[in-house]
C-alpha positions in Angstrom: -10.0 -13.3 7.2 -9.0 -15.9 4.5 -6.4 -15.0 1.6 -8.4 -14.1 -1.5 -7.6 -16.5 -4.4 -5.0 -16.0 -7.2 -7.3 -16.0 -9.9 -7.5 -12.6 -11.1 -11.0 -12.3 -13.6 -11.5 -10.0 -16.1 -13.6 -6.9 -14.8 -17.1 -6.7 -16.0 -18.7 -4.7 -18.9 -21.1 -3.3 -16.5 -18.8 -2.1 -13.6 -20.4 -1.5 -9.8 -18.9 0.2 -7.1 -21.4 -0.1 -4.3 -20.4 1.7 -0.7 -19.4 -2.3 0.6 -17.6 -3.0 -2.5 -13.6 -3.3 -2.6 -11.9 -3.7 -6.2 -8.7 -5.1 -6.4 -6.6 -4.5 -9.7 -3.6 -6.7 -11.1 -1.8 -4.8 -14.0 1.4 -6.4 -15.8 3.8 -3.6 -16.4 6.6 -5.1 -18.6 5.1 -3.6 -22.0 7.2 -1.9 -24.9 8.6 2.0 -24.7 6.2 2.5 -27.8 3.4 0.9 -25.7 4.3 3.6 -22.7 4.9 6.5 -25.1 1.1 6.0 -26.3 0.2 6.6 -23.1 2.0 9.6 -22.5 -1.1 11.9 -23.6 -2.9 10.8 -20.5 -0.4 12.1 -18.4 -0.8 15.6 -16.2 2.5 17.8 -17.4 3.4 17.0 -13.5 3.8 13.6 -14.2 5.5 13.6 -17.3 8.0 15.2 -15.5 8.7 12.7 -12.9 8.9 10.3 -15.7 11.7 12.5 -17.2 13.7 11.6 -13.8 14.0 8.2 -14.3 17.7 7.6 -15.7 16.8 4.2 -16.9 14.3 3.7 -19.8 12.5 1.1 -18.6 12.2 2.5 -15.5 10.5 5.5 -17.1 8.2 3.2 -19.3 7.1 1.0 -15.9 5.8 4.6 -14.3 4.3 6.1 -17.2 2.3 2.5 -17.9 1.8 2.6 -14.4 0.1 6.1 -14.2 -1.9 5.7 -16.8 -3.3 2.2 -15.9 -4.5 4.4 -13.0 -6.4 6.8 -15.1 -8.0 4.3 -17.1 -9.2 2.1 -14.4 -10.5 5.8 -12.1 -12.0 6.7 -15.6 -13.9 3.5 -15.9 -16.2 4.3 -12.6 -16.1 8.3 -12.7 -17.5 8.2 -16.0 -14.0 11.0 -16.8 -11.7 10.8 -19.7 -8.6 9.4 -17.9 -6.5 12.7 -18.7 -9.1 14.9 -17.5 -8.2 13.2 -13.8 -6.0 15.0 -11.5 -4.8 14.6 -8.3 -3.7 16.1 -5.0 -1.5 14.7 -2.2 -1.8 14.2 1.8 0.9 15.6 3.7 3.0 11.7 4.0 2.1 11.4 0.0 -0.7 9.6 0.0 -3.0 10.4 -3.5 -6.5 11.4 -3.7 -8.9 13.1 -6.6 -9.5 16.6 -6.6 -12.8 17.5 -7.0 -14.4 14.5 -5.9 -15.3 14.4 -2.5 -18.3 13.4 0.1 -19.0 10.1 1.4 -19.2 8.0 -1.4 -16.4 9.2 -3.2 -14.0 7.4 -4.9 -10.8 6.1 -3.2 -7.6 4.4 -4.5 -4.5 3.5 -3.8 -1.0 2.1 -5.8 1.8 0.3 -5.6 3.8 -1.4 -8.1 6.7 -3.4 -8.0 9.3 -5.0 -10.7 6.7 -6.1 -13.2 3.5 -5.7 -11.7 1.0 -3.3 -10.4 -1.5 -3.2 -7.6 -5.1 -0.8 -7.6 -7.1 -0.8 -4.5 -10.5 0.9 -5.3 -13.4 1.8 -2.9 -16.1 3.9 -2.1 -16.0 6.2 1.1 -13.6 4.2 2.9 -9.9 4.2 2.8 -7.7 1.9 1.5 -4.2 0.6 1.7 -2.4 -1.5 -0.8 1.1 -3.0 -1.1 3.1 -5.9 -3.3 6.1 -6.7 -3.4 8.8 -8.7 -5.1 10.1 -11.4 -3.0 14.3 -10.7 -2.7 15.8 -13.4 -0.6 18.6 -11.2 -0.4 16.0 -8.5 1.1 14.4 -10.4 2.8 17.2 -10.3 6.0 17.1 -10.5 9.8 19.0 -7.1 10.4 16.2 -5.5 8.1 13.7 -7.2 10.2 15.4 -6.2 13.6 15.4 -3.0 12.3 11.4 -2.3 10.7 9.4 -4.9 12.7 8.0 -5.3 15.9 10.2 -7.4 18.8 7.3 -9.9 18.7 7.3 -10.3 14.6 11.0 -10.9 14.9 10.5 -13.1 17.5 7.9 -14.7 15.1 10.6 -14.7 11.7 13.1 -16.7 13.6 10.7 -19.2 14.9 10.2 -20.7 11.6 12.1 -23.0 9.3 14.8 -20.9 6.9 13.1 -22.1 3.8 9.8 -19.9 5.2 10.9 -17.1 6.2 11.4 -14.8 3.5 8.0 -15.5 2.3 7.2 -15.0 6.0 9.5 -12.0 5.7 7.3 -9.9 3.0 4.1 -11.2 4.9 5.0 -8.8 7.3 6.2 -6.0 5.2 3.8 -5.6 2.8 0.9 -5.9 5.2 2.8 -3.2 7.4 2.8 -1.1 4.3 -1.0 -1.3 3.3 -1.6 0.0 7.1 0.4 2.7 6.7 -0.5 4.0 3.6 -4.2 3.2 3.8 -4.3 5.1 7.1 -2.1 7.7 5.5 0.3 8.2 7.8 3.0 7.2 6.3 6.1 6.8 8.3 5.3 9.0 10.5 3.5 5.8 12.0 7.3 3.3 12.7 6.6 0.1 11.3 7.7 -1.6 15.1 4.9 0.3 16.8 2.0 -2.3 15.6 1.8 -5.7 15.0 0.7 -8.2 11.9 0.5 -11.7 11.4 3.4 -13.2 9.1 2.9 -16.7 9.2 2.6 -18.4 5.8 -1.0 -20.3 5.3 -1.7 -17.9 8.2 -4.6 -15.3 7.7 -3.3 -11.8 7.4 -4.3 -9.7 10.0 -3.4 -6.8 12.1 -2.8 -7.3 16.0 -1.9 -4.8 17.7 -1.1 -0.9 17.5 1.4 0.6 20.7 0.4 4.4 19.2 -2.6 6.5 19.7 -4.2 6.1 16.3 -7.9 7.3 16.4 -9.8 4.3 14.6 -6.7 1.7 14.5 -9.0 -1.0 15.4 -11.3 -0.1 12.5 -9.0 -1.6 10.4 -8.6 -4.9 8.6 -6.1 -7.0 6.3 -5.8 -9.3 3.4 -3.6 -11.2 1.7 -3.7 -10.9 -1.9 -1.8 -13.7 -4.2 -1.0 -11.0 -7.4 1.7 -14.0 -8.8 4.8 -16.1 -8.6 7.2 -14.1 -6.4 5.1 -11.7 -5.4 3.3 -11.0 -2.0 1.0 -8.4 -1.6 -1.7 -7.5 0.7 -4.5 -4.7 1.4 -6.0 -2.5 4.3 -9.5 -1.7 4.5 -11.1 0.9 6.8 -14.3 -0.6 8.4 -15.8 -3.9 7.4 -18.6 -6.3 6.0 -16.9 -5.6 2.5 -17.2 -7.5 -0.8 -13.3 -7.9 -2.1 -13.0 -8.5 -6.0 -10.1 -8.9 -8.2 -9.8 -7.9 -11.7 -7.2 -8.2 -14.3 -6.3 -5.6 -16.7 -5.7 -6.2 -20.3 -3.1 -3.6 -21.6 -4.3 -4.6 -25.3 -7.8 -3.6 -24.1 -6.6 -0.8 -22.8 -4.7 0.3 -25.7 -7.8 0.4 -28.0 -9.5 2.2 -25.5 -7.0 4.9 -24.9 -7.0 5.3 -29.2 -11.0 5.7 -29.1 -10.7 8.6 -26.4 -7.4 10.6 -27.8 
């Protein structure tokens, strides 16, 4: 499947989730501590009190922003205040709503990294998302040798050095949205399957060694969130509709006022 493009739109007035719909979210996080403290009221008392934890402040603004993003954008197609959302966990941490359930419920899934955060939204199918900032210091070959397959490794060196860390977080964050869209976490080792890495290549997963029921249900995507960032999602089944959407923090700060 071809890499979706890096324009990010802003979402519609009139929002649709239909059964072969994915939605995409891109959400800067770099905002102010009194920006993150507005948001605090959205927050379950659970997660106000991992975002005590955080030594640093601005780690602690990134997760409350981050969090509450997720409210807003969940709110927007349950038709829910964002703080009357609340969530449960699968046994390798992946999230889900309680109370909404059945084949057409809602799914999601997170990930944020440095500056920026990632949604994946659907409608009775699971979903996997993961981005990541590119760290050429990261990005080495003993950390390959020791998370990817033989044959991805095999893959990383073939290419030229000024490729391969790109080529590098290819790999990891496609590995990542299989894992946590499937949610298994990793109880699943990252060497046991198999994606495509290549730069300009389509993402795509090739292979799984483990007995997974429904592994081969499974697609990927590469997603282009920004400058020094890779990203890419898993989706359960197929003939789906991807979309991206951006979200305006400004936007979402008037909405957030009208609701509180």
């Amino acid at each position: 499947m071809a890499s979706y493009p890096s324009s990010w739109r802003p979402s519609p007035h009139d929002l649709r989730l239909f059964h072969n719909d994915v939605h995409v979210w891109r959400a800067e996080l770099n905002h102010s501590t009194g920006t993150a403290q507005s948001f605090v009221p959205l927050l379950a008392p659970d997660e106000r009190s991992r975002a005590e934890k955080f030594h640093f402040q601005k780690d602690r603004d990134r997760f409350i922003i981050a969090r509450a993003f997720l409210r807003v954008i969940l709110s927007r197609y349950l038709q829910l205040r964002p703080d009357q959302l609340r969530f449960c966990y699968g046994p390798y941490g992946k999230p889900s709503l309680i109370g909404i359930e059945g084949e057409q419920a809602v799914r999601f899934n997170v990930s944020h990294s440095h500056d920026l955060a990632l949604y994946a939204i659907a409608r009775g199918r699971e979903v996997g998302v993961d981005v990541e900032y590119m760290r050429e210091d990261f990005a080495s070959e003993k950390i390959a040798e020791h998370f990817f397959s033989r044959g991805e490794v095999d893959a990383l060196r073939e290419l030229p050095a000024n490729r391969r860390t790109e080529a590098f977080f290819n790999c990891w964050t496609r590995k990542e949205a299989y894992i946590k869209g499937t949610g298994v976490g990793l109880s699943l080792p990252l060497g046991q399957f198999d994606v495509s890495l290549v730069p300009g290549e389509a993402a795509a997963l090739l292979s799984v060694r483990e007995n997974i029921p429904g592994a081969s249900n499974w697609s990927l995507r590469e997603l282009i969130p920004g400058p020094s960032y890779a990203a890419a999602i898993a989706i359960e089944g197929s003939n789906c509709r991807l979309s991206c959407w951006r979200l305006d923090a400004q936007h979402v700060k008037l909405e957030v006022a009208d609701q509180l």
